[in-house]
Residue frames as a rotation matrix with the C-alpha (Angstrom) as fourth column:
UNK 1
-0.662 0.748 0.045 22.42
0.672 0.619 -0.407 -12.93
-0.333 -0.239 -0.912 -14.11
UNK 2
-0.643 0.252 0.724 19.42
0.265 -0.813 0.519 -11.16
0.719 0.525 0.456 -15.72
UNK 3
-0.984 -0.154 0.094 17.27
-0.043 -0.307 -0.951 -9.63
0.176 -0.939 0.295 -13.31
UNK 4
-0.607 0.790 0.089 13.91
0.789 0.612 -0.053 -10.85
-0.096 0.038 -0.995 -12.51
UNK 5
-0.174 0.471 0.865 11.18
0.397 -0.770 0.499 -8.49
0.901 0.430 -0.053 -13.59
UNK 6
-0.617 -0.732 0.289 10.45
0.036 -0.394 -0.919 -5.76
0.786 -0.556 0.269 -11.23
UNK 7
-0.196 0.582 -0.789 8.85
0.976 0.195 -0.098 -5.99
0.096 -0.790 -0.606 -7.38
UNK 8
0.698 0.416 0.583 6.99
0.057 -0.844 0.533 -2.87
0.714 -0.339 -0.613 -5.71
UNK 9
-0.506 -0.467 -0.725 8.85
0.832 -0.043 -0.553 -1.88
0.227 -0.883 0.410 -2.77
UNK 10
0.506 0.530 0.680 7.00
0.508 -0.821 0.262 1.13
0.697 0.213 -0.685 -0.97
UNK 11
-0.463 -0.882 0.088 8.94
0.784 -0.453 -0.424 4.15
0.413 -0.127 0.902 0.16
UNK 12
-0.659 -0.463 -0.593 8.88
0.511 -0.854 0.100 7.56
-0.552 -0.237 0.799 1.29
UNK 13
0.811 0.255 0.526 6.86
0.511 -0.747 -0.425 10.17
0.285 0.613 -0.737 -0.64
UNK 14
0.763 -0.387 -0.517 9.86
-0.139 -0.880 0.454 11.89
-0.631 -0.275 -0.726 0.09
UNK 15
0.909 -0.416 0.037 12.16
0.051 0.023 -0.998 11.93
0.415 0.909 0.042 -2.86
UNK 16
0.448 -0.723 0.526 14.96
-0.666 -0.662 -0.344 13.11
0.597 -0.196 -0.778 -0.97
UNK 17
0.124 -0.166 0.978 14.86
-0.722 0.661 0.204 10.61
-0.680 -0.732 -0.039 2.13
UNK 18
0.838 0.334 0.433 14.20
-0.181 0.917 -0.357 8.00
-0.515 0.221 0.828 -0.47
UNK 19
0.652 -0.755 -0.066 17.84
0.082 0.158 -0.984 8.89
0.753 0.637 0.165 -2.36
UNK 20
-0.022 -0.808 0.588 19.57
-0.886 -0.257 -0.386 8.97
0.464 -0.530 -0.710 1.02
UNK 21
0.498 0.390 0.775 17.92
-0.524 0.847 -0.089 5.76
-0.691 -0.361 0.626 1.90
UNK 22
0.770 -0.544 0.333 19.70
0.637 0.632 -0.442 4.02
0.030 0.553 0.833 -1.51
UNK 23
0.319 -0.907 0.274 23.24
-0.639 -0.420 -0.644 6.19
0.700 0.030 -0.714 -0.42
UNK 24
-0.036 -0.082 0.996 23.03
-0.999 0.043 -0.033 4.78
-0.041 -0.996 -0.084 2.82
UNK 25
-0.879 -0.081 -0.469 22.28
-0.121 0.991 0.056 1.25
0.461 0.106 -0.881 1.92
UNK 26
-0.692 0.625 0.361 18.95
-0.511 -0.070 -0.857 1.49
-0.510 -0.777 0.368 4.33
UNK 27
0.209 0.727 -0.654 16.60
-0.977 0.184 -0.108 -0.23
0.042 0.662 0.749 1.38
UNK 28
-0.444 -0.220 0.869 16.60
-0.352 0.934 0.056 -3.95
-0.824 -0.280 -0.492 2.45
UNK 29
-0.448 0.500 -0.741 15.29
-0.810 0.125 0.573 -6.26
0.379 0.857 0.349 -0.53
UNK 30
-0.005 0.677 0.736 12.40
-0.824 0.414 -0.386 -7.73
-0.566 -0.609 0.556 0.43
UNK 31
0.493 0.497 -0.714 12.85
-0.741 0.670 -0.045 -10.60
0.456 0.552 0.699 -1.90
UNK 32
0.142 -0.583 -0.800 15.98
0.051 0.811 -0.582 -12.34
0.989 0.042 0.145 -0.95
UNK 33
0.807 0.286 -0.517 16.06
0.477 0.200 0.856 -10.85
0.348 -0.937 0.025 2.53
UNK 34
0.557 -0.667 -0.495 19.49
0.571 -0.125 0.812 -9.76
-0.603 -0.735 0.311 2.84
UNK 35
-0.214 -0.728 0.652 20.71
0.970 -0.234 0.058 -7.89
0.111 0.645 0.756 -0.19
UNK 36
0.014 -0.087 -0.996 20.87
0.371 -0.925 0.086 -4.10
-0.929 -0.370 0.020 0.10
UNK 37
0.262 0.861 0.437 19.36
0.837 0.023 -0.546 -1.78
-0.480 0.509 -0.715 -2.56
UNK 38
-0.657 -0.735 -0.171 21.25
0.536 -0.614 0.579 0.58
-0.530 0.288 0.797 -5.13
UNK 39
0.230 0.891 -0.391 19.82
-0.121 -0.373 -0.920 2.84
-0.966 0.259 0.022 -7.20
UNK 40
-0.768 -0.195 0.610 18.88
0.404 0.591 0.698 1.82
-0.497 0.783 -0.375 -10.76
UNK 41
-0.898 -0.415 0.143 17.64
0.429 -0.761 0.486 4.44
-0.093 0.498 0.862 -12.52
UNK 42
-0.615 0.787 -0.056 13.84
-0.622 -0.527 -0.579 5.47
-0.485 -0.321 0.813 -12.78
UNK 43
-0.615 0.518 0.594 10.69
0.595 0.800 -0.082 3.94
-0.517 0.303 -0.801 -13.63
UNK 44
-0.732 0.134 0.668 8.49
0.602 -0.333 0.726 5.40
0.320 0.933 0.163 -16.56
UNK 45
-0.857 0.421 0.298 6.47
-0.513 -0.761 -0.398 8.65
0.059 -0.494 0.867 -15.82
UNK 46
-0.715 0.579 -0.392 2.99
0.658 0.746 -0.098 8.13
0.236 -0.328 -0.915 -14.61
UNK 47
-0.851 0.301 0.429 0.37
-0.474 -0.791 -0.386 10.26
0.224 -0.533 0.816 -13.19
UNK 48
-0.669 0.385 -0.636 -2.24
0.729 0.505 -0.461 9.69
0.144 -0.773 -0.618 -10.51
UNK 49
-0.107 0.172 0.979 -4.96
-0.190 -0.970 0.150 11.83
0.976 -0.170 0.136 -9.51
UNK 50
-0.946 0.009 -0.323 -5.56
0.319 -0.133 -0.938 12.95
-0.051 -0.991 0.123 -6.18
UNK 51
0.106 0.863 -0.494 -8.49
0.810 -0.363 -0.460 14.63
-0.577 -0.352 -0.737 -4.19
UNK 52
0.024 -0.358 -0.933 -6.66
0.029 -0.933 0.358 17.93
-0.999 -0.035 -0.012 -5.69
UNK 53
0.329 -0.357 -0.874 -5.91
-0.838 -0.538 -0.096 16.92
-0.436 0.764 -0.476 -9.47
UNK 54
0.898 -0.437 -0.057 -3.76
0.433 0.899 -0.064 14.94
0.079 0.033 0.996 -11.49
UNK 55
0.446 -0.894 -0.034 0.15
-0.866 -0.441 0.236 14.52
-0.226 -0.076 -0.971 -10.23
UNK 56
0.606 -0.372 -0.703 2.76
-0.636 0.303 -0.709 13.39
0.477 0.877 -0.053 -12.19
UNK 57
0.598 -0.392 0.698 5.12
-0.357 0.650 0.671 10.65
-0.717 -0.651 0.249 -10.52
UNK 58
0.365 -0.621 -0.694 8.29
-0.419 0.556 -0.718 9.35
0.832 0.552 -0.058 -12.27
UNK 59
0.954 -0.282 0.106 9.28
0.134 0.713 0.689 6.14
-0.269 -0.642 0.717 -9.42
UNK 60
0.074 -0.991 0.115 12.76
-0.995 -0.066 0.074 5.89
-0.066 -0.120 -0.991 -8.20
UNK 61
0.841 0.299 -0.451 14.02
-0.255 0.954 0.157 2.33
0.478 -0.017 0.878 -9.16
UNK 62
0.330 -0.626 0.707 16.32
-0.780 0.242 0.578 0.11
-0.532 -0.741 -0.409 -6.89
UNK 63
0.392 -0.054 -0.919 18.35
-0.286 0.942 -0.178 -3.37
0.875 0.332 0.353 -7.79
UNK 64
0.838 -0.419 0.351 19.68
-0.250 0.277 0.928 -5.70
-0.486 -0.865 0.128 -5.21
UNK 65
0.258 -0.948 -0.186 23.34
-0.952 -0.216 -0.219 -5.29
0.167 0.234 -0.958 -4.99
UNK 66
0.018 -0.087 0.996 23.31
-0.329 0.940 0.088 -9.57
-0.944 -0.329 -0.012 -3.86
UNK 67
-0.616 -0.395 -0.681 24.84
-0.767 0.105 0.633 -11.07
-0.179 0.913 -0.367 -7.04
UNK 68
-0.988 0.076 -0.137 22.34
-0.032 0.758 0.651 -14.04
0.153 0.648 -0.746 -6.43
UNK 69
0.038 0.977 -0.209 19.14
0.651 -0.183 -0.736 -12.11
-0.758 -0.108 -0.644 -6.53
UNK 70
-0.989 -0.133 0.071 19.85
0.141 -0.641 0.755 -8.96
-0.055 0.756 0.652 -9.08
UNK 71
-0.252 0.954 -0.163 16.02
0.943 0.205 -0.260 -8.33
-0.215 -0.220 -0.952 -8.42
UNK 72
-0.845 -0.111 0.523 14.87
0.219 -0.964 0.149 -4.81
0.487 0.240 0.839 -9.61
UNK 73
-0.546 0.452 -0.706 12.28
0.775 -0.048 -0.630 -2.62
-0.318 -0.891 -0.324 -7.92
UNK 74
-0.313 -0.035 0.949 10.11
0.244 -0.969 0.044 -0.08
0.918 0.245 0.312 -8.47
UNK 75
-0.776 -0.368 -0.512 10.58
0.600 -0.184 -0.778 1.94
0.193 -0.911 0.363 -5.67
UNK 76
0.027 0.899 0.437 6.25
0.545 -0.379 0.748 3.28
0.838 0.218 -0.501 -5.11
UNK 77
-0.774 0.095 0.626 6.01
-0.490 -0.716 -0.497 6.69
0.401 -0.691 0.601 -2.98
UNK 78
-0.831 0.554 -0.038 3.52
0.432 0.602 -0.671 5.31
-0.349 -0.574 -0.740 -0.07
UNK 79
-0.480 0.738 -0.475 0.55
-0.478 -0.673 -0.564 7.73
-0.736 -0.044 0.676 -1.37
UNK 80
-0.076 0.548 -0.833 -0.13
-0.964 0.174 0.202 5.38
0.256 0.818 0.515 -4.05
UNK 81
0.374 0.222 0.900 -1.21
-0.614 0.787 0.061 1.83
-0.695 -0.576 0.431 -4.53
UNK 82
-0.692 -0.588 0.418 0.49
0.161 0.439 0.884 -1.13
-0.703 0.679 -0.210 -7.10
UNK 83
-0.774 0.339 0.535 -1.02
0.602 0.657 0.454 -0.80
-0.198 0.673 -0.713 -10.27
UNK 84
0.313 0.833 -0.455 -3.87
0.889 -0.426 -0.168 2.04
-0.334 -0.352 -0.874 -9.54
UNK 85
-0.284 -0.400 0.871 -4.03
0.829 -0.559 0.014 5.36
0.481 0.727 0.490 -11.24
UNK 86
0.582 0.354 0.732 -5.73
-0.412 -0.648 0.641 7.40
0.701 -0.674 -0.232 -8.04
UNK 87
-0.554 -0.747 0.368 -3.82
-0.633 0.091 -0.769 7.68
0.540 -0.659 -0.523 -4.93
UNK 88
-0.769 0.194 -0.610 -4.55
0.567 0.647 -0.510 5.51
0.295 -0.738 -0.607 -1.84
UNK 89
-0.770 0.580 -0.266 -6.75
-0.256 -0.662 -0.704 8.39
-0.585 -0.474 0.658 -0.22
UNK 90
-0.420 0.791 -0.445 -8.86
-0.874 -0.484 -0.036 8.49
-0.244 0.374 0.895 -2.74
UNK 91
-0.358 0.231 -0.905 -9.53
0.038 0.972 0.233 4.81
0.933 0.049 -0.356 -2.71
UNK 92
-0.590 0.300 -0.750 -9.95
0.804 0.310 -0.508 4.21
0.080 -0.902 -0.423 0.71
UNK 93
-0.756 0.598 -0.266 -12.50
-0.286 -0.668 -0.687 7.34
-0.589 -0.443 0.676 0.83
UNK 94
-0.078 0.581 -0.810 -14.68
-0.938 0.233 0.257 5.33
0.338 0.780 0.527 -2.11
UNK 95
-0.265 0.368 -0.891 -14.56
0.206 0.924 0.321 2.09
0.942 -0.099 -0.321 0.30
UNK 96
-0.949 -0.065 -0.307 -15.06
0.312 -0.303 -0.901 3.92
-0.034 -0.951 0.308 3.53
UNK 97
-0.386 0.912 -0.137 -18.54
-0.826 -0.408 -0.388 5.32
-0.410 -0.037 0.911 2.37
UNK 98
-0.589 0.508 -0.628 -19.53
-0.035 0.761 0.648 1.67
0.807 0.404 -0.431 0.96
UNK 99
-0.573 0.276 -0.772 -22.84
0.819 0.212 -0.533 1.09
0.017 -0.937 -0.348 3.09
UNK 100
-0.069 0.492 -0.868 -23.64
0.555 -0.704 -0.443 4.56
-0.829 -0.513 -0.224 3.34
UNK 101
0.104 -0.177 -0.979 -23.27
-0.627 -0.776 0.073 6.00
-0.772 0.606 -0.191 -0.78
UNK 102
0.909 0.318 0.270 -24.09
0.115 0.429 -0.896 4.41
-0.401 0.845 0.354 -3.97
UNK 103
0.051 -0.800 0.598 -21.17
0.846 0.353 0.400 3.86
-0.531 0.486 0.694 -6.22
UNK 104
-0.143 -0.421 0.895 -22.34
0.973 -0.224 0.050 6.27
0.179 0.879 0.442 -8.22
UNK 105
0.738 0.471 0.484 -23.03
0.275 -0.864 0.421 8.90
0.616 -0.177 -0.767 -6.62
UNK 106
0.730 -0.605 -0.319 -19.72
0.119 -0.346 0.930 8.53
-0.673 -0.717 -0.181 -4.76
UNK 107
0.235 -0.641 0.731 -17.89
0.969 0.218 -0.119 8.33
-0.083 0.736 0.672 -8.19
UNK 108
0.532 0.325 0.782 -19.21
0.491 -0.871 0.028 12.15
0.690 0.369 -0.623 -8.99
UNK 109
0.977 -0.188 -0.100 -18.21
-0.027 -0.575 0.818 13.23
-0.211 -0.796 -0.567 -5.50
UNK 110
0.343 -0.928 0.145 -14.39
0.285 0.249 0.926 11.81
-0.895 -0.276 0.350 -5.70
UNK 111
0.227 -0.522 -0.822 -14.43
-0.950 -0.303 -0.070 13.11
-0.213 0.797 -0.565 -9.48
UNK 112
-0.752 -0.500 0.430 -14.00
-0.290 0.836 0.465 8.54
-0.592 0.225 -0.774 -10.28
UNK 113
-0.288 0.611 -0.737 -15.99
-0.651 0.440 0.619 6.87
0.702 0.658 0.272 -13.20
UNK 114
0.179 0.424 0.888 -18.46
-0.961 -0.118 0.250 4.86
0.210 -0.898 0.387 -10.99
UNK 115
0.743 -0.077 -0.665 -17.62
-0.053 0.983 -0.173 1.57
0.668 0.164 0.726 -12.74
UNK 116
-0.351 -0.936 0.027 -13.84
0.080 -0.059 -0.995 1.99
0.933 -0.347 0.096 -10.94
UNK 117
-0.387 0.233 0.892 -15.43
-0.910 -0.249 -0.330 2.94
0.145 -0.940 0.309 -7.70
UNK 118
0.811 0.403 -0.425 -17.73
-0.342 0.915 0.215 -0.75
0.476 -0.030 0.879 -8.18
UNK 119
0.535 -0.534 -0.654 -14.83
-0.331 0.580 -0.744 -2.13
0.777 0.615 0.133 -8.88
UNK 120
-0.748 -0.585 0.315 -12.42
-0.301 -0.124 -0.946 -1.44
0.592 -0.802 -0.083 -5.94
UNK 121
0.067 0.481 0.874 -15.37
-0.915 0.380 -0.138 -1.93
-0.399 -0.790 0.465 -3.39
UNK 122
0.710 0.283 -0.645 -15.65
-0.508 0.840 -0.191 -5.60
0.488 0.464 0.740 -5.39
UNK 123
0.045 -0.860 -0.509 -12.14
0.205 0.506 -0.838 -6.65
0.978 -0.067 0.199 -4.97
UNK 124
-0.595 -0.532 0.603 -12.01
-0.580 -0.235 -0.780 -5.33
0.557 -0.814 -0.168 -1.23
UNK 125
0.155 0.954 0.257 -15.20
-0.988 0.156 0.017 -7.04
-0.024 -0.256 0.966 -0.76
UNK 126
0.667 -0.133 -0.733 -13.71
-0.169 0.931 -0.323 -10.48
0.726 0.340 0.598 -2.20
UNK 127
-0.247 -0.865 -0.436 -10.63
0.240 0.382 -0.893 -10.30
0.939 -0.325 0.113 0.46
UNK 128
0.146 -0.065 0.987 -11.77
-0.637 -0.770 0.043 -8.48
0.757 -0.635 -0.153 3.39
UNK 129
0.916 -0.372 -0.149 -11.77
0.379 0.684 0.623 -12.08
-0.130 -0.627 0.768 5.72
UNK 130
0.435 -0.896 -0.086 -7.94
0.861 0.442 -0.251 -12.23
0.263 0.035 0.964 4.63
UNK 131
0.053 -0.435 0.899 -7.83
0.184 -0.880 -0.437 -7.92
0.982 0.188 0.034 4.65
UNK 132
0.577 0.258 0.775 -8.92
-0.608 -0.498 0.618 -7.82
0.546 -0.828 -0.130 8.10
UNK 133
0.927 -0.304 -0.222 -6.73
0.371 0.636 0.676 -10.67
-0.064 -0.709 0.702 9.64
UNK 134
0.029 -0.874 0.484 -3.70
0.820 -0.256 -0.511 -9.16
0.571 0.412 0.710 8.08
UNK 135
-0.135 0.053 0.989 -4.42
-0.083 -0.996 0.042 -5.79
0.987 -0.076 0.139 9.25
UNK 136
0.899 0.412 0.150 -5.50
-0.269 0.246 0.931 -7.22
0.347 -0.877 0.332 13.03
UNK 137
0.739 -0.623 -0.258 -2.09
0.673 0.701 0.235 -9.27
0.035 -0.347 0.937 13.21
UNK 138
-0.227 -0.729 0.646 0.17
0.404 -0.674 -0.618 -5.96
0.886 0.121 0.447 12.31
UNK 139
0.394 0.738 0.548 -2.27
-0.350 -0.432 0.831 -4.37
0.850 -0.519 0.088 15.61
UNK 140
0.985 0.111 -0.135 -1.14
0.013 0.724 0.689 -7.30
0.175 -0.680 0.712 17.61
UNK 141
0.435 -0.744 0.506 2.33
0.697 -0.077 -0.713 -6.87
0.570 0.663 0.485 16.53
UNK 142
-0.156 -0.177 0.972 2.58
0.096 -0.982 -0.163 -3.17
0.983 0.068 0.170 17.43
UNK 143
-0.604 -0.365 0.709 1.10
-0.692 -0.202 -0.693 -4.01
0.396 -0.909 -0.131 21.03
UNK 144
-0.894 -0.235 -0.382 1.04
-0.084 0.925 -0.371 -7.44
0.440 -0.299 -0.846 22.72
UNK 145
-0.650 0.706 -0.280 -2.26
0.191 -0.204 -0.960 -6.36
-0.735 -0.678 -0.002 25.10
UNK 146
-0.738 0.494 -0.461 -4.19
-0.649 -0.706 0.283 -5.46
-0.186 0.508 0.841 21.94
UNK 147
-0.678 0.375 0.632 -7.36
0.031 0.874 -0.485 -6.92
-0.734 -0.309 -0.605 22.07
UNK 148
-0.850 0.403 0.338 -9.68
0.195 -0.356 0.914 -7.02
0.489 0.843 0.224 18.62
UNK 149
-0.883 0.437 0.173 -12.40
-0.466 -0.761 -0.451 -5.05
-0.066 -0.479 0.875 18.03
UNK 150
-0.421 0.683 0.596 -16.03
-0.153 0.594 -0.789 -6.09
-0.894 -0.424 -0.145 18.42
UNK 151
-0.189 0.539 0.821 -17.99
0.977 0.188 0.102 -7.52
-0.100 0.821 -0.562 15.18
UNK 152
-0.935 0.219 -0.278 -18.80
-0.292 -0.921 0.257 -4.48
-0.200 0.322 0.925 12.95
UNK 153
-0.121 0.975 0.184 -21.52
-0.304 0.140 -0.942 -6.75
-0.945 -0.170 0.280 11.49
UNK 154
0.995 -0.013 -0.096 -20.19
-0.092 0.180 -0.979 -7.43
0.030 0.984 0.178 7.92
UNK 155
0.603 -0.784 -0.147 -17.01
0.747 0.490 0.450 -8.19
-0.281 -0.381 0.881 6.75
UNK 156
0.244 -0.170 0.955 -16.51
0.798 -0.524 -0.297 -5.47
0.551 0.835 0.008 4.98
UNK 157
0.768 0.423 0.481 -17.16
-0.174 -0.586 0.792 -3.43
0.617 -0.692 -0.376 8.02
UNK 158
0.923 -0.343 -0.175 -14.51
0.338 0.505 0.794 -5.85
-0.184 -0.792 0.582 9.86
UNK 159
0.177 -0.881 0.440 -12.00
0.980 0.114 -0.166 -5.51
0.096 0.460 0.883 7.35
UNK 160
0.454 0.270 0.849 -12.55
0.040 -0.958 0.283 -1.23
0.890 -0.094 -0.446 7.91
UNK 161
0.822 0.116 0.557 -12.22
-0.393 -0.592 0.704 -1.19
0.411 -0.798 -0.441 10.99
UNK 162
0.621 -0.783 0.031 -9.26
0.751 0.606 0.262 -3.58
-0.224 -0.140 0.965 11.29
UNK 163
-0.002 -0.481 0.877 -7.44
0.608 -0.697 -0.380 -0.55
0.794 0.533 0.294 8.84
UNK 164
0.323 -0.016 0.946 -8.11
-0.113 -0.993 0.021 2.13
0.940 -0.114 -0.322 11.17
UNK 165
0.996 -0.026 0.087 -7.50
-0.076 0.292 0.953 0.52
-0.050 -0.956 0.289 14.41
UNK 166
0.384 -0.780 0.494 -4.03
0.921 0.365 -0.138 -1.06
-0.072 0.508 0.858 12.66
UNK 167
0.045 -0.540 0.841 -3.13
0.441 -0.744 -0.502 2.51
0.896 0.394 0.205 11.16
UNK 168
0.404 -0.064 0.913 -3.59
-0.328 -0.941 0.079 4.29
0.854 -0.331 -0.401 14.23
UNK 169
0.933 -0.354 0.060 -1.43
-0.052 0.034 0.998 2.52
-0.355 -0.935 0.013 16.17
UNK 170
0.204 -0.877 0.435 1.40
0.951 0.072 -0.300 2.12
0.232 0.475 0.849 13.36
UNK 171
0.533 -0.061 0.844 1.19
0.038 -0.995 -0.095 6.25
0.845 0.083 -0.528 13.60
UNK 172
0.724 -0.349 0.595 1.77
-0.688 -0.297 0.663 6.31
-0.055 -0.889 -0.455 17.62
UNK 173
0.908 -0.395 0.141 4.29
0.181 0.671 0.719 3.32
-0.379 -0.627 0.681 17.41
UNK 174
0.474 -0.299 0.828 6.12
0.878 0.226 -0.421 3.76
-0.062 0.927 0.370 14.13
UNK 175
-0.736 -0.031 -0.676 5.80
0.318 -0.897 -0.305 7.36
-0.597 -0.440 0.671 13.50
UNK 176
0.142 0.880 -0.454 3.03
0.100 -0.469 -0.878 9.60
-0.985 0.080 -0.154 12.07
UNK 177
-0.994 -0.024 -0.104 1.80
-0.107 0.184 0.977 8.93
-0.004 0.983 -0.185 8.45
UNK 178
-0.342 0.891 -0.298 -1.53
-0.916 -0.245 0.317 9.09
0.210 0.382 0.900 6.68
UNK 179
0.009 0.571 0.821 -3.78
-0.569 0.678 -0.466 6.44
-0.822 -0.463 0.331 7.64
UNK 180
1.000 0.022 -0.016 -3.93
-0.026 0.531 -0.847 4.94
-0.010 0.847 0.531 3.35
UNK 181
0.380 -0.897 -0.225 -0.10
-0.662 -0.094 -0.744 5.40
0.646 0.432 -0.629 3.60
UNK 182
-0.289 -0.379 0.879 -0.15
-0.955 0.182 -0.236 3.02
-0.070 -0.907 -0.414 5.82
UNK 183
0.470 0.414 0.780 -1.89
-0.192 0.910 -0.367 0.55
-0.862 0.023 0.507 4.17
UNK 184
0.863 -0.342 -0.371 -0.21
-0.242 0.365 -0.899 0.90
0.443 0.866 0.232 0.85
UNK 185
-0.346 -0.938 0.035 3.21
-0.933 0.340 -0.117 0.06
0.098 -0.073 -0.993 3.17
UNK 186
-0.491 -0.071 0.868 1.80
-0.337 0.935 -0.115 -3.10
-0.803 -0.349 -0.483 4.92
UNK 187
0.362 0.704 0.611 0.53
-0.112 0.684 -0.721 -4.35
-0.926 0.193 0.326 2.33
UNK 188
-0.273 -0.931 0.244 3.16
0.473 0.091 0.876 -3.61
-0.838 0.354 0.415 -0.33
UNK 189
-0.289 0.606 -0.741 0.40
-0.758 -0.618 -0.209 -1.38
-0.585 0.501 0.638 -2.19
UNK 190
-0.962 0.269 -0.047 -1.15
0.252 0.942 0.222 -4.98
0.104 0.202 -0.974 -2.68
UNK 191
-0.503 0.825 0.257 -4.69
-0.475 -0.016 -0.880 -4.08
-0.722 -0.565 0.400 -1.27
UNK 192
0.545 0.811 0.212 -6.48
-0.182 0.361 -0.914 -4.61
-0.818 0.460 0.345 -4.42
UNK 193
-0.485 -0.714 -0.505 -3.85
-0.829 0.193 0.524 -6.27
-0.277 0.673 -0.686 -6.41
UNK 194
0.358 0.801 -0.479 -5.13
-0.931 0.345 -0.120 -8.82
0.069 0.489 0.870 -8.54
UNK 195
-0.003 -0.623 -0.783 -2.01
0.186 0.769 -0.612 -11.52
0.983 -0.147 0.113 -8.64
UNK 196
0.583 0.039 0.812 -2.23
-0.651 -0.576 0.495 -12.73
0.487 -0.817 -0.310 -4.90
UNK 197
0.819 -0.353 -0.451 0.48
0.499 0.827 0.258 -14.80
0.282 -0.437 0.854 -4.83
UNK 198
-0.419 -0.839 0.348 3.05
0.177 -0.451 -0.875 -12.00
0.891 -0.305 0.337 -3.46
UNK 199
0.378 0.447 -0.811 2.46
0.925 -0.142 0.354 -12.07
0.043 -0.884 -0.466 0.43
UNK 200
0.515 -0.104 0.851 2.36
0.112 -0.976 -0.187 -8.97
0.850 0.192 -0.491 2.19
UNK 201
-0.238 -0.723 0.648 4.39
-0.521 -0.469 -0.714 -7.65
0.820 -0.507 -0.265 4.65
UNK 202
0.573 0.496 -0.653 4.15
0.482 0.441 0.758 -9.83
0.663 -0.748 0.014 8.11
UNK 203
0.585 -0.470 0.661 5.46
-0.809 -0.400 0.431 -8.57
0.063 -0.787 -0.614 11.47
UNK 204
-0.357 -0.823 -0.441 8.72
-0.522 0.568 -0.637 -10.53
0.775 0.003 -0.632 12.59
């Protein structure tokens, strides 16, 4: 069977954990549900900047070992998002000051071209109803008693504060991870993907 073109899967920033994770079988494919992830050689270098620079990133790739899926993967360290040449951090610190910092004048600060900084606040700006229910229902998920928070006053604002509430209980439940590394998992480093017909992650 040829193998359908490849899905994100986010992982590890840990290189290591992530090749004992495809020894171990631990790498569930999220398409078919039940096949179990091999490794399948690398995806094509890359580089990202950060707050710090640019780093370089060559993705570990997976296939499902399920003879009727053969699905490849690229296998995205959680610091980044699908498709995006700046890590998560540095996104979510260019919509976190929306409100309170011109585009451009946060572009300069983060070292982003301001159009890109527009941009990203656009597209979060176009989902944030759908970002914030997602991000409220993982909350709810994580503990049963969790009660949402109060109107911010915008949605934008809702869809914020949904994230941080959300991340900082994935941290105490889960275990401890950057607050954007947390959204690029639940969300399959979807946030500001453009094709939304791949759902994201739901709790069971």
């Amino acid at each position: 069977m040829t193998p359908l073109e490849d899905v994100v899967l986010i992982v590890s920033d840990d290189r290591a954990a992530v090749e004992a994770d495809l020894a171990a079988g631990r790498l569930l494919c999220p398409c078919c549900g039940g096949g179990v992830l091999g490794g399948w050689g690398c995806a094509r270098l890359r580089q990202v900047r950060t707050h710090a620079g640019v780093r370089w990133l060559r993705p570990r790739r997976g296939r499902c070992r399920d003879r009727g899926c053969g699905t490849t993967h690229v296998l995205l360290p959680d610091v980044c998002l699908a498709r995006r040449c700046y890590v998560a951090d540095v996104i979510g610190a260019a919509l976190l000051s929306a409100g309170r910092e011109g585009y451009r004048r946060v572009g300069e600060r983060l070292g982003v071209p301001g159009e890109t900084v527009r941009d990203w606040r656009r597209r979060f700006r176009s989902r944030a109803e759908l970002i914030a229910a997602h991000f409220l229902r993982w909350a709810r998920a994580f503990d049963a008693s969790f009660e949402p928070p109060a109107d911010q006053g915008s949605l934008v604002a809702d869809a914020l504060e949904a994230i941080g509430v959300c991340t900082r209980m994935a941290s105490l439940v889960l275990a401890r991870r950057a607050p954007w590394s947390w959204v690029s998992a639940l969300t399959a480093g979807g946030l500001l993907a453009i094709n939304t017909r791949s759902p994201w992650p739901a709790p069971e």
